[in-house]
C-alpha positions as CSV (number, residue, x, y, z in Angstrom):
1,X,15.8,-19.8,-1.1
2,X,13.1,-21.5,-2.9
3,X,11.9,-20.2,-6.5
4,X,9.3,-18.0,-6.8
5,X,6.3,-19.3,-8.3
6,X,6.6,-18.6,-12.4
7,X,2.4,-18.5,-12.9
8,X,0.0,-16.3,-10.7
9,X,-1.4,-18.7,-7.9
10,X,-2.9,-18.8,-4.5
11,X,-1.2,-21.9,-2.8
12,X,-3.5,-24.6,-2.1
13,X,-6.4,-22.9,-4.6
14,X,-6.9,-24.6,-8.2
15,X,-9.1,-22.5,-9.4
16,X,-7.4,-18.9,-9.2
17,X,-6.3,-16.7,-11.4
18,X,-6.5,-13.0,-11.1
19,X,-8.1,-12.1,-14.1
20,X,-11.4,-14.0,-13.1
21,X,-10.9,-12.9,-9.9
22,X,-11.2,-9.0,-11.1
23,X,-13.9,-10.3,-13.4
24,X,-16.0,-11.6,-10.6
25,X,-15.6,-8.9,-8.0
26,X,-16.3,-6.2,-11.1
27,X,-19.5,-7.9,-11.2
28,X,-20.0,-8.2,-7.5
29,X,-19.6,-11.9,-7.0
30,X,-17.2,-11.6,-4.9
31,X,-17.5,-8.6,-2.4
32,X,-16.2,-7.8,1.2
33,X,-17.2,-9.9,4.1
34,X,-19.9,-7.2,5.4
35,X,-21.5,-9.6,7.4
36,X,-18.0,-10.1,9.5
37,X,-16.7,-13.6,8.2
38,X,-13.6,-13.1,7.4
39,X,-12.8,-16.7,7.2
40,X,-15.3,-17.6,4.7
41,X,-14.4,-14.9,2.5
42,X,-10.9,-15.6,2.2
43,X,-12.1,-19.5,1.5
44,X,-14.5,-18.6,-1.5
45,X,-12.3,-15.6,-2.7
46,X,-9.2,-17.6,-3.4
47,X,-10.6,-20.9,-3.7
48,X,-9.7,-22.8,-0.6
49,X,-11.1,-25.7,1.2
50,X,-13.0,-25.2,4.2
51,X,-10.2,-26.9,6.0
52,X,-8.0,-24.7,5.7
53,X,-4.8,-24.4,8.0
54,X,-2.3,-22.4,6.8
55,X,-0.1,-20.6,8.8
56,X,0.3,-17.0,7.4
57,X,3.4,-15.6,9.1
58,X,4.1,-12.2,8.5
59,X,5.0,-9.8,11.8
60,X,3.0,-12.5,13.5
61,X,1.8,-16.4,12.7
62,X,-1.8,-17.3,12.1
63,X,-4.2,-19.3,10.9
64,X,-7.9,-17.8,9.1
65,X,-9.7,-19.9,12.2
66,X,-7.2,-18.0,14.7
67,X,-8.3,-14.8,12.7
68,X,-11.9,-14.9,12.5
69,X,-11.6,-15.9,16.6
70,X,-10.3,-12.4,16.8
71,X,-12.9,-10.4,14.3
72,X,-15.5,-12.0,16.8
73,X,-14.0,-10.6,19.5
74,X,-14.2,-7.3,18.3
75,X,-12.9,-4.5,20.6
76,X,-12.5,-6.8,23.7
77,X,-9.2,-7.0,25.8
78,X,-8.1,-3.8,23.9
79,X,-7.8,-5.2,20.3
80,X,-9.2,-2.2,18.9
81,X,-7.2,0.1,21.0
82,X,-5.6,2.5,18.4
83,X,-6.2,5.9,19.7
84,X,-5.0,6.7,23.6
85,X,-4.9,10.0,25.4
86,X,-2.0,12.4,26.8
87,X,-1.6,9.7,29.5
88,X,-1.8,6.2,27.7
89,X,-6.0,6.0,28.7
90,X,-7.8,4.0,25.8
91,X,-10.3,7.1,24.1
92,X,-13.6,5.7,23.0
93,X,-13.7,4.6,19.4
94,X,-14.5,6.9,16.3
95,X,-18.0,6.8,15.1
96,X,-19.1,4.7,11.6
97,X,-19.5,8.4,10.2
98,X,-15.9,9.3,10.8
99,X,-14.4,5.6,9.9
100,X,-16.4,6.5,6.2
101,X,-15.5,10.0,6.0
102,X,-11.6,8.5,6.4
103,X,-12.1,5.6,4.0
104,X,-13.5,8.0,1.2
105,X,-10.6,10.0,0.8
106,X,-9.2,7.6,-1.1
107,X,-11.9,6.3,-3.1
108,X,-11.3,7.0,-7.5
109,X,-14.3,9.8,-7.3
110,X,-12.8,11.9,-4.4
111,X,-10.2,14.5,-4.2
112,X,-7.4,14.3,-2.0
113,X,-7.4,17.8,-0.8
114,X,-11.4,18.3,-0.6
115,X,-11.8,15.7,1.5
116,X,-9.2,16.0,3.6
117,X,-10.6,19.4,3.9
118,X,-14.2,17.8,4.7
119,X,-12.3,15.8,7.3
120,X,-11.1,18.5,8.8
121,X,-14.0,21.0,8.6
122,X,-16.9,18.6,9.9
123,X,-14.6,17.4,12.9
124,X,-15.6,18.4,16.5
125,X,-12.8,20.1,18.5
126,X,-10.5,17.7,20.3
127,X,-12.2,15.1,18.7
128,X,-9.9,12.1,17.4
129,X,-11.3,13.0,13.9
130,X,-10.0,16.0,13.8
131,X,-6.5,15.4,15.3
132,X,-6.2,12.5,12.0
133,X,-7.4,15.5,9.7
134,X,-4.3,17.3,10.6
135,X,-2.0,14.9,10.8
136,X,-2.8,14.3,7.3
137,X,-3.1,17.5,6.0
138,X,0.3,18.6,7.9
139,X,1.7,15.4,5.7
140,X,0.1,16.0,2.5
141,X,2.4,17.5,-0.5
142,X,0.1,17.7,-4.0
143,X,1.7,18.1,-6.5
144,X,1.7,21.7,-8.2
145,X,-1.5,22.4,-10.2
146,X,0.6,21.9,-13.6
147,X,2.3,18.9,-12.8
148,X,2.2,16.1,-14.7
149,X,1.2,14.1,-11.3
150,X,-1.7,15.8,-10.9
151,X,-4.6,13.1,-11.1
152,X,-8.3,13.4,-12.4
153,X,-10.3,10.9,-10.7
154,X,-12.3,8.2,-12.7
155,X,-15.4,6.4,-11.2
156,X,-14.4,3.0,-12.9
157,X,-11.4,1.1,-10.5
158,X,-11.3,-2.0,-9.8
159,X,-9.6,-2.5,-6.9
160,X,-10.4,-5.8,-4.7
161,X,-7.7,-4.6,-1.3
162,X,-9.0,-1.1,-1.3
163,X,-12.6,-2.7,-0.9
164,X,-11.6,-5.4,1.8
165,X,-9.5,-3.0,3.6
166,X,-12.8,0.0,3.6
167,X,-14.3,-3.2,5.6
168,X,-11.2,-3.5,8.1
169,X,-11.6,-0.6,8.7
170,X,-15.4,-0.1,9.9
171,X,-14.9,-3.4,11.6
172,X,-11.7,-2.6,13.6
173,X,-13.1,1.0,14.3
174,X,-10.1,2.4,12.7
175,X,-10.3,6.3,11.4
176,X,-6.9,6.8,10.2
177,X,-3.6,7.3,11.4
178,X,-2.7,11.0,14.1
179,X,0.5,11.4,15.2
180,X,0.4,9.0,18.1
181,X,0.2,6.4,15.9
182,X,3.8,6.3,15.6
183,X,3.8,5.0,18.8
184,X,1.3,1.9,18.1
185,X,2.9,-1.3,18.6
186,X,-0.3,-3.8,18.3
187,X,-1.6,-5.2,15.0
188,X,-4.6,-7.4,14.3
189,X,-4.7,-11.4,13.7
190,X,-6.2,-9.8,9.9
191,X,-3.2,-8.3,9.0
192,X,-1.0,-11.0,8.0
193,X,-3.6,-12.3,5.7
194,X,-4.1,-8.9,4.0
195,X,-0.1,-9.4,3.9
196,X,0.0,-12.7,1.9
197,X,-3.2,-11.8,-0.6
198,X,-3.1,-8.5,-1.5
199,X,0.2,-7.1,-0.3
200,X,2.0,-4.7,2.5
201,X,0.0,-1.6,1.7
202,X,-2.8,-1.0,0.0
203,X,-2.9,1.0,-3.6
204,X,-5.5,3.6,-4.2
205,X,-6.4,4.6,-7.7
206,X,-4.6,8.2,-7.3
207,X,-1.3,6.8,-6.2
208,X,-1.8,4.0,-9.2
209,X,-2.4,6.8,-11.8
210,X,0.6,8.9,-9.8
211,X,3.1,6.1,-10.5
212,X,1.9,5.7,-14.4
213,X,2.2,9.7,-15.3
214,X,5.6,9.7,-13.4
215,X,6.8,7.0,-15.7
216,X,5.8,8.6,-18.9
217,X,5.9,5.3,-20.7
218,X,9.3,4.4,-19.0
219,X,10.1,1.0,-17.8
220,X,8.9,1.1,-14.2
221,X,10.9,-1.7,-11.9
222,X,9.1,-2.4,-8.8
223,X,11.5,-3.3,-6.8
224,X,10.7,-5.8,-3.5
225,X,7.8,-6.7,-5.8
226,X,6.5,-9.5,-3.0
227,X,3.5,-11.3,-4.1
228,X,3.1,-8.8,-7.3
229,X,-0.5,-7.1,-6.5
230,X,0.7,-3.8,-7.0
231,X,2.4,-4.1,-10.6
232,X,-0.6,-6.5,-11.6
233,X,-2.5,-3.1,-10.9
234,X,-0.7,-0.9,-12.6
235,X,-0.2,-3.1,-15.5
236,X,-4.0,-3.1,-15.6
237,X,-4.3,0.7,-15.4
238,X,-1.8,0.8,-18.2
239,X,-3.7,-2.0,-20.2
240,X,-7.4,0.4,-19.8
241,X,-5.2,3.6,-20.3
242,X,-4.7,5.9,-22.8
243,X,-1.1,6.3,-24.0
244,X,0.5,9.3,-22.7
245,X,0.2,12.6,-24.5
246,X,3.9,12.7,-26.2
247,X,4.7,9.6,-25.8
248,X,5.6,6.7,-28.1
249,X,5.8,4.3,-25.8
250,X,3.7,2.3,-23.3
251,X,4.6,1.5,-19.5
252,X,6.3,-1.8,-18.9
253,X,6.3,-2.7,-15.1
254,X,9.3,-5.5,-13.9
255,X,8.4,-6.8,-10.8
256,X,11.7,-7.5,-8.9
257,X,12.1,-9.3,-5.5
258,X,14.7,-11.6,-4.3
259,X,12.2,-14.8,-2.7
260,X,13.0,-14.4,0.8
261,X,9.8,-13.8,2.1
262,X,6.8,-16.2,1.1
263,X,3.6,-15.2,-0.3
264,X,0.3,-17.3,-0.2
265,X,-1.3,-15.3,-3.3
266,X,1.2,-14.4,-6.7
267,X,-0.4,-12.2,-8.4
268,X,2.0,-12.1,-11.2
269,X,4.0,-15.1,-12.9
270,X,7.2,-13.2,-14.2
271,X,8.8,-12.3,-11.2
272,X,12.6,-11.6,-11.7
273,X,14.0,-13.4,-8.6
274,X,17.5,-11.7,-7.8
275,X,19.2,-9.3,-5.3
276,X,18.1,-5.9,-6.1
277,X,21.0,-4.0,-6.3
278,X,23.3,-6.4,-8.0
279,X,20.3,-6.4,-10.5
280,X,20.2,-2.7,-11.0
281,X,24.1,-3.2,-11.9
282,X,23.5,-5.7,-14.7
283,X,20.9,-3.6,-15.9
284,X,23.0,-0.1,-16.1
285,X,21.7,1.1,-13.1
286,X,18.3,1.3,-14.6
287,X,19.4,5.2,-15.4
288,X,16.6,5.1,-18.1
289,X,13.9,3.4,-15.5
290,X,11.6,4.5,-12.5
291,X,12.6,2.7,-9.5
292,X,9.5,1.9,-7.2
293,X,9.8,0.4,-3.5
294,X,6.6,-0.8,-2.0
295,X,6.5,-1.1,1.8
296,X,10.8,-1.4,1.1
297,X,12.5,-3.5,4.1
298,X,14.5,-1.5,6.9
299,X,16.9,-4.5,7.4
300,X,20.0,-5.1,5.5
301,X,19.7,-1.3,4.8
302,X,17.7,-2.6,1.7
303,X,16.4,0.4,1.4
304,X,19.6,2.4,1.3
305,X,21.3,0.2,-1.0
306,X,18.1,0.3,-4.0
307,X,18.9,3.8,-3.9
308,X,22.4,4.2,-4.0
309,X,22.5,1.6,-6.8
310,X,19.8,3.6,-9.0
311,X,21.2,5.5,-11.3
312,X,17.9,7.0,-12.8
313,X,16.0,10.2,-12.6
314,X,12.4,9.1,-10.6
315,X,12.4,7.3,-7.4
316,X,8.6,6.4,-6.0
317,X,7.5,4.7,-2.3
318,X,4.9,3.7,-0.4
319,X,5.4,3.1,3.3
320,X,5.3,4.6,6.6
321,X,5.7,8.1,6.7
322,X,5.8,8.5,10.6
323,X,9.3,6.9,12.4
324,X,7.4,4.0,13.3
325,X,10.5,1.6,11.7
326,X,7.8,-0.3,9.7
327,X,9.5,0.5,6.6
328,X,12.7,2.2,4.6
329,X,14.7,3.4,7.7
330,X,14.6,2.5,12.0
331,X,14.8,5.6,13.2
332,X,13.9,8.1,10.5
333,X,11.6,8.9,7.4
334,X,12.5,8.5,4.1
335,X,12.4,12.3,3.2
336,X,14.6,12.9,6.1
337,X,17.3,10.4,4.8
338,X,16.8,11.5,1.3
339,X,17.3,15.5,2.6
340,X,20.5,14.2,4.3
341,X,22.0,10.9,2.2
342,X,20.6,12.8,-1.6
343,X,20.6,15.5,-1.8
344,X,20.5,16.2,-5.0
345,X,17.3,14.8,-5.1
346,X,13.9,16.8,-4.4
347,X,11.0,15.4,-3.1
348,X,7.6,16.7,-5.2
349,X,5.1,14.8,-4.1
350,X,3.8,13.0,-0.5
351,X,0.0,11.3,-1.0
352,X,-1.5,9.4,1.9
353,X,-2.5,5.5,1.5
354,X,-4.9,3.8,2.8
355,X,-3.3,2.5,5.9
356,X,-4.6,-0.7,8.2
357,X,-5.2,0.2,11.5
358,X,-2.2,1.1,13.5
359,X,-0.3,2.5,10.1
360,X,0.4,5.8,9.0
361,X,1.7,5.4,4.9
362,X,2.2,7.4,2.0
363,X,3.3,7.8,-1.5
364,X,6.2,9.3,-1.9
365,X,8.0,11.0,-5.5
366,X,11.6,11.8,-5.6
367,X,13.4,13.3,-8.8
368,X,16.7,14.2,-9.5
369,X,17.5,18.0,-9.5
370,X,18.5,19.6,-12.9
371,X,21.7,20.0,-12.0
372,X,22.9,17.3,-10.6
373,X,21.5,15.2,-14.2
């Protein structure tokens, strides 16, 4: 397998470097392609020549020509087709009003709870909105009011693939994910782009602030790390972040991944490259660490094997949290295979992600039961 790059870099791109790039969009130089050119976006966002022919290959292989092609087709030949009836009939797409009141849930001023609540109550009866409302809400573990999870928002976040992927949404007419969406097969030509510059799934500012109070300035190893985006964030939330009432120490994240898969955008330059669980071995089972999967891989039973091999007290995840076999296991969710594979583990908290159209993700929090310590 070929090294992973040891400096953050877009390939192709001299001039990138995530810090500027958080600089720039903080100041809205750079900002989503509202006017529908993805293409261009991509090109003056990361720096690339108007050329361009790169191959992104992620569940599919494309090029951002191929891509854009597809953005300008819009709904046509059933690309937008994400919500179907009882008997497999395309339903007509959500409104703008629902896509928003979807996308806001997760923004860093909402609450989780009130506005799945809004979702819900403002819905009209049979209406798709509705039947994403309680899908999500039927999902939705909080944590307990006196939890140290519990999360007050902030109206400053940065957060570049949150803002890109509010845009996917409005322009593939995507509301959110119901429980037929476990049965969605297609994609869009965008989606292994998102992939290669800002990651599998997309980090909110809750499930960011989640993962730093559930380390309580341990070492947090993010295991499957890919192209970095989500420990860049969180090393950035710990960087503008108070240190932790009773606590000495500061959050360190280790981004861990073992190179197979190749990433146009690095985000970080201090990649570990190694085999997960051989790593956790060398590193005493990381019993004092957090161990964080993002969008973790159902072959090889990598997911399986992470766990088994941890040897701490906190396990965290984001992926699919229907049976959709995206991520973690084929044929099951990961609660259901912790209930039955751990279980002396408990599962305290499940937050929904903001999920690209056709997905269904969460957050999820594991710890180990008192006795079993």
């Amino acid at each position: 397998m070929p090294p992973i790059p040891q400096k953050p870099q877009t390939e192709d791109s001299t001039t990138f470097s995530p810090d500027v790039f958080f600089d720039r969009w903080a100041r809205e130089d750079l900002t989503p392609p509202w006017n529908n050119d993805f293409r261009m976006f991509v090109l003056k966002a990361f720096g690339l020549p108007l050329d361009d022919d790169y191959e992104y290959v992620a569940v599919a292989q494309v090029t951002l020509l191929q891509a854009q092609t597809y953005v300008e087709f819009g709904g046509q030949g059933g690309l937008h087709a994400w919500y179907r009836d009882e008997n497999g009939e395309v339903l007509p797409s959500p409104s703008a009003a629902d896509i928003a009141a979807y996308t806001n849930i997760f923004r860093p001023t909402t609450s989780t709870s009130k506005a799945l609540t809004a979702l819900a109550s403002n819905a009209k009866k049979d209406s798709i909105r509705l039947s994403i409302a309680t899908h999500l809400q039927t999902l939705y573990k909080p944590a307990p009011p006196t939890s140290p999870l519990t999360v007050t928002k902030t109206k400053i976040h940065v957060n570049p693939a949150f803002d890109v992927w509010t845009w996917t949404c409005q322009n593939l007419e995507w509301a959110g994910p119901e429980p037929s969406t476990a049965k969605v097969r297609i994609s869009h030509a965008i989606l292994p782009i998102m992939y290669h510059h800002f990651g599998c799934v997309c980090p909110s500012y809750e499930s960011l602030a989640v993962i730093r109070q559930a380390a309580a300035g341990r070492r947090v190893i993010d295991m499957g790390s890919g192209n970095g985006y989500w420990t860049y964030m969180l090393r950035r939330l710990e960087a503008s972040s108070p240190a932790p009432k009773k606590c000495a120490k500061r959050m360190e994240v280790v981004p861990v991944d073992n190179g197979i898969s190749e990433w146009r955008t690095m985000w970080v330059g201090d990649t570990v490259q190694a085999e997960g669980d051989v790593w956790l071995k060398k590193q005493a089972g990381g019993k004092e660490d957090v161990l964080l999967l993002i969008y973790p891989s159902v072959g090889n039973d990598f997911t399986g094997r992470m766990i088994k091999a941890y040897r701490g007290t906190t396990i965290i995840s984001a992926g699919s949290q229907n049976t959709n076999g995206y991520t973690g296991f084929a044929k099951e969710t990961l609660p259901q295979w912790m209930a039955r594979e751990m279980p002396g583990w408990d599962q305290v908290l499940q937050l929904p992600l903001p999920s690209f159209a056709g997905k269904d993700e969460a957050l999820f929090v594991f710890e180990k039961k008192a006795a079993d310590l």
